[in-house]
C-alpha positions in Angstrom: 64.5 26.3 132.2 67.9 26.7 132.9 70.1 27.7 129.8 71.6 25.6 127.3 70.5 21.9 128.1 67.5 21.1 129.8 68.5 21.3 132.8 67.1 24.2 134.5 67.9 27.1 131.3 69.0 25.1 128.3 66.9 21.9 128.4 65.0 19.6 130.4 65.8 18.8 134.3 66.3 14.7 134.0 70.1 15.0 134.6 69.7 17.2 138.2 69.5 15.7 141.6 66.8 18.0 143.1 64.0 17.5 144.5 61.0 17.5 143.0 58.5 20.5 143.8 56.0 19.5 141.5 53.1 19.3 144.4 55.1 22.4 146.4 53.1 25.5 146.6 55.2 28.5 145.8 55.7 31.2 148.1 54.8 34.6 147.2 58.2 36.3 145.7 59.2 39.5 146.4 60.6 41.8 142.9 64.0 41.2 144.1 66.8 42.6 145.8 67.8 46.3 145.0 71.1 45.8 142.5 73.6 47.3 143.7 73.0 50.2 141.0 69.4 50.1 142.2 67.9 48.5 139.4 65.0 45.9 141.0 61.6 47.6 140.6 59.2 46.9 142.8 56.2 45.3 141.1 54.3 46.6 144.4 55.0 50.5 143.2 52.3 51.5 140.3 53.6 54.4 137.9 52.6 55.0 134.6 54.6 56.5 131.8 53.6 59.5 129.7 51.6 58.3 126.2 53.2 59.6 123.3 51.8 61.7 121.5 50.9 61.4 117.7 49.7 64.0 115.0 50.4 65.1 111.7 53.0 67.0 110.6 53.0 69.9 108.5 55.6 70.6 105.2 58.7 70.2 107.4 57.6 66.8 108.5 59.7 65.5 105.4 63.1 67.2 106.9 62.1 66.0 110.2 62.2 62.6 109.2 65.4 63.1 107.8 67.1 64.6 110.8 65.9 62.0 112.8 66.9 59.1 110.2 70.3 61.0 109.8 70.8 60.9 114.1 69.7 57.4 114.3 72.0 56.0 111.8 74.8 57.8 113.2 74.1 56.4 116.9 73.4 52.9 115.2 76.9 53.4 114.1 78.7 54.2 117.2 82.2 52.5 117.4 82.1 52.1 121.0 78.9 50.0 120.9 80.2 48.0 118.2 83.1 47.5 120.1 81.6 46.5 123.1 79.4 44.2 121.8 82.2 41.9 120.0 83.2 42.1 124.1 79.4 40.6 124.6 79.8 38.3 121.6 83.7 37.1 122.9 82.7 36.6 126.5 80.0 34.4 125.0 82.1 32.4 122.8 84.5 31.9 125.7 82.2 31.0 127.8 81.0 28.0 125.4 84.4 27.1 125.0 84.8 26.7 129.1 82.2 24.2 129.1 84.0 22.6 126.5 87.7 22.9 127.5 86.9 22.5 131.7 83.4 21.6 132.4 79.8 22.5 131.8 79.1 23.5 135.7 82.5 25.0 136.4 81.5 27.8 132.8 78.6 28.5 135.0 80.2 29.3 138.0 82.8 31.4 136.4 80.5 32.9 133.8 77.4 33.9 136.2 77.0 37.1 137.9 76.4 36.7 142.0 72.9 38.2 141.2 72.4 35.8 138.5 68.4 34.2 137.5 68.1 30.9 136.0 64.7 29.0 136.1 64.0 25.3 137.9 61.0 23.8 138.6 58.3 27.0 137.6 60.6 29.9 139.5 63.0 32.0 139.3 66.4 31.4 141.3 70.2 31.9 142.1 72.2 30.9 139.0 75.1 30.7 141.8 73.5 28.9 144.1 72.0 26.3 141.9 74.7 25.7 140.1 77.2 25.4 143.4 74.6 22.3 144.4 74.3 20.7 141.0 75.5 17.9 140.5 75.9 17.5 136.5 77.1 15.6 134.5 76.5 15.9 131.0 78.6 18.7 128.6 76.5 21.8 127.0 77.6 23.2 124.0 76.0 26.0 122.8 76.8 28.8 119.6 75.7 32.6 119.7 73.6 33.4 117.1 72.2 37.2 117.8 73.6 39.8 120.2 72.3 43.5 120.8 73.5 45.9 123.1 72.4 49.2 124.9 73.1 52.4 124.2 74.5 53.0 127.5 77.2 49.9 127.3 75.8 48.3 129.8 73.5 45.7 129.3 72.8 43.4 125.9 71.9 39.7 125.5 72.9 37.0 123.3 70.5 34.4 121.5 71.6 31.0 120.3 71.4 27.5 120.2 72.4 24.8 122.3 73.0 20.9 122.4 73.3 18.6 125.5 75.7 15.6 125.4 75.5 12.9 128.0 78.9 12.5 128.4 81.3 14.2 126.3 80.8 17.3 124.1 82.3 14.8 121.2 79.4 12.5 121.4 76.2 13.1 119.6 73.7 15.4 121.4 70.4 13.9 123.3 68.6 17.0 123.2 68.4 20.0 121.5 67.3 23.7 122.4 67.5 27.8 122.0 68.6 29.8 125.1 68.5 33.7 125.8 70.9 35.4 127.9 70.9 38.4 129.4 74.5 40.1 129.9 75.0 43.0 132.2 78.5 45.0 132.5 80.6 44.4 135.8 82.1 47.3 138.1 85.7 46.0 136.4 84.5 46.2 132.5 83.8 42.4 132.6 80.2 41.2 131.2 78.8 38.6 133.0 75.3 36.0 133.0 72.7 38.7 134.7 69.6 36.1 133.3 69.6 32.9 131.4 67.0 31.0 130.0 66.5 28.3 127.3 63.8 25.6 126.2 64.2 22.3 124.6 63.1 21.7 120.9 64.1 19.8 117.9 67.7 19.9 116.0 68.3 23.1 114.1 71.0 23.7 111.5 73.7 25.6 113.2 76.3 25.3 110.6 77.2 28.5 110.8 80.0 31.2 112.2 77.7 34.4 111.4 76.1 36.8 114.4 73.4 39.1 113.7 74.3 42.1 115.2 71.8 44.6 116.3 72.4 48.3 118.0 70.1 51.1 119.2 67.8 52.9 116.7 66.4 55.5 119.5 68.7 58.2 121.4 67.5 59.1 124.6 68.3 62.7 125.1 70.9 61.4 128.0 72.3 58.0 127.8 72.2 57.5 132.2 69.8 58.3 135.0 67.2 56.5 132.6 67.2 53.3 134.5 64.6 53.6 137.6 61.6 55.3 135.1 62.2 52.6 132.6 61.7 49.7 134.5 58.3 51.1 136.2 57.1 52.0 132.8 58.0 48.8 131.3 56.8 46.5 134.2 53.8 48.4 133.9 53.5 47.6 130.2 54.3 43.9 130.4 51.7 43.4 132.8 48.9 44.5 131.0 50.3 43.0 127.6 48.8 39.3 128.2 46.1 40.9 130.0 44.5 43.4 127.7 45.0 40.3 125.0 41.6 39.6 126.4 39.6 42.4 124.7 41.2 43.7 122.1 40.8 42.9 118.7 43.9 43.1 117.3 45.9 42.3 120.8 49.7 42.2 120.1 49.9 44.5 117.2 51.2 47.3 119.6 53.6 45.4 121.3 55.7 43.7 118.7 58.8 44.4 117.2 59.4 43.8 113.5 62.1 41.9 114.0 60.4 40.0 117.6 61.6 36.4 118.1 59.4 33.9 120.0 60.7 31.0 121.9 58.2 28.1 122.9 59.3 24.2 124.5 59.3 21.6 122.1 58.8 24.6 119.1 61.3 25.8 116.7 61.7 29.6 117.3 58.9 32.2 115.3 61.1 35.0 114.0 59.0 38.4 112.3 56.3 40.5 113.9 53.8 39.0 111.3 54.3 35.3 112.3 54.2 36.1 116.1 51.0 38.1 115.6 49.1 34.3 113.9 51.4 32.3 116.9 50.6 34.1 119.6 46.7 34.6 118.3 46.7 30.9 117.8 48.2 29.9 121.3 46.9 32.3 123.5 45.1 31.1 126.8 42.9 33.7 128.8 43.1 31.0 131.8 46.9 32.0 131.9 48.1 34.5 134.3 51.6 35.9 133.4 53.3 37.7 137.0 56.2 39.7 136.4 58.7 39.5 139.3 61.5 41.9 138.1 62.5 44.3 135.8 66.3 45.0 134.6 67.1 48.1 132.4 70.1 50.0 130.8 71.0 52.8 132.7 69.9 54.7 128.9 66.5 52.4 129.7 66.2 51.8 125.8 66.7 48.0 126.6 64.9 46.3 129.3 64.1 42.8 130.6 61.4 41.6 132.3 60.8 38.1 133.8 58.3 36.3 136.1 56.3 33.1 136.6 52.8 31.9 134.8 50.1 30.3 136.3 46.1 29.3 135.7 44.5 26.0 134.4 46.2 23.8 136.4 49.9 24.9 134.0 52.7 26.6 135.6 56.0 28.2 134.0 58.5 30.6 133.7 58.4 33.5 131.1 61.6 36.2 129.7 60.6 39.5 127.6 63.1 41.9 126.4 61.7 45.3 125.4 63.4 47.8 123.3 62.7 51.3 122.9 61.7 52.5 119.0 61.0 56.1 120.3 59.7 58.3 123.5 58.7 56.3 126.0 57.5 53.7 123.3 58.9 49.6 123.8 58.6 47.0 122.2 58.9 43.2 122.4 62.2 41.7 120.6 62.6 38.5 122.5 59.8 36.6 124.1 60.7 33.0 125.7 58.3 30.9 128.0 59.2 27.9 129.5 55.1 26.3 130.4 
């Protein structure tokens, strides 16, 4: 879904005038147009990544650890991502504020990047585009919650809630919802809507002004020129995440942050690697076939998005993953939201 109202990102679509496509085939997609920094992959082109390695350490392993610990906090610590991420954290609050202050449609349209994604009816499309032909006419609100940024400054997303009002943003809301957005840097320093995404789900306590703010925790050895080999390697991964959930015992162990949030329709988000493990054991249908279409990463590739469409069993949706990197070529899940 659209984000922040359910309309096509933040809520359900009963307020749009489109068509429906419920009973329309969709046509095959093709992974996207090259950005113009060349970050589509093509989900035609199969290249795996290097495994890493692991083995025991000797009597330095201790000072190892400590070296690494010592780089890592430093880099966690970087002024310039912490100052670059309030810019994240601002353009979102400003961005709320629009829909407030103008309009809900016109925040879009001045908020969304030309190669923008939202979701409608099971696919990806045009955040431009759709919102140029919407007519809408309800207000979103919406407060920022979580925001994380690259280590390269050029890509990070915000998490929040939303609320749609029917009328006025003073009213009281009709629905409720979480949304992801993914934020990518412009050519002029501006951040703007690269990927949103929300689903619908009961009222949730958002009395409150304070954003958990997260930052790398892995270096690359060069913060650029990490973009193209990331998104193979974590397309690649992705697809075979739902997949191998088939056979293996213990199937999303390996893929989940600690700190991995899970976003479901009609569910109040799952938050901690340990209660997404029972969810997503709970939940999981081998009759579902998850299709990534695109991959988006930092030029450091130590954050990377992924989205695509879900079919099988007669069910059909949209699905969001945003994979960080914890060491060498090793990522893992920290947002998961599916729209079925």
């Amino acid at each position: 879904m659209l984000r922040r109202a359910g309309i096509v990102g933040r809520g359900g679509n009963n307020l749009t005038k489109h068509k429906d496509m419920k009973n329309q085939k969709p046509a095959p997609l093709s992974v996207g147009r090259p950005a113009p920094d060349g970050g589509a992959f093509d989900r035609d082109k199969n290249v795996l990544g290097k495994l890493p390695h692991r083995g025991r350490g000797d009597r330095r392993f201790g000072g190892l650890l400590f070296i690494l610990f010592l780089q890592i906090t430093l880099f966690a610590q970087d002024p310039k991502q912490k100052a670059e991420l309030q810019k994240i954290i601002q353009t979102e609050k400003a961005f709320a504020q629009t829909s407030i202050d103008k309009d809900t449609k016109n925040a879009f349209l001045e908020y969304l990047s030309k190669e923008s994604i939202i979701f409608d009816k099971s696919m990806p499309v045009n955040g431009l585009e759709y919102w140029q032909n919407l007519d809408f006419k309800g207000v979103i609100t919406w407060q920022p919650l979580v925001a994380e940024i690259a280590g390269s400054l050029d890509l990070g997303y915000t998490i929040g809630n939303y609320q749609l009002h029917n009328t006025t943003a003073e009213e009281k809301p009709s629905s409720f919802g979480s949304f992801v957005t993914l934020w990518k840097k412009q050519a002029d320093n501006s951040w703007k809507v690269a990927i949103d995404m929300g689903v619908p789900h009961g009222e949730i306590n958002t009395n409150t002004t304070n954003i958990t703010e997260i930052y790398p925790i892995f270096k690359p050895y060069e913060l650029k020129n990490q973009m193209v080999l990331s998104e193979r390697m974590v397309f690649m991964k992705d697809h075979f995440y739902w997949k191998n959930a088939k056979s293996s015992l213990n199937q999303f162990e390996t893929y989940l942050a600690q700190n991995v949030r899970i976003y479901r329709k009609n569910l109040k988000p799952i938050i901690g690697k340990q209660n997404a493990k029972v969810f997503l054991k709970k939940v999981y249908d081998k009759n579902l076939i998850y299709t990534g279409l695109k991959a988006i990463s930092s030029n450091a590739g130590d954050l990377v998005c992924v989205y695509g469409v879900i079919s099988g069993g007669g069910k059909s949706g949209t699905y969001l993953r945003i994979y960080k990197q914890e060491a060498k070529d090793v990522w893992k899940i920290v947002v998961e939201m599916v729209d079925l």
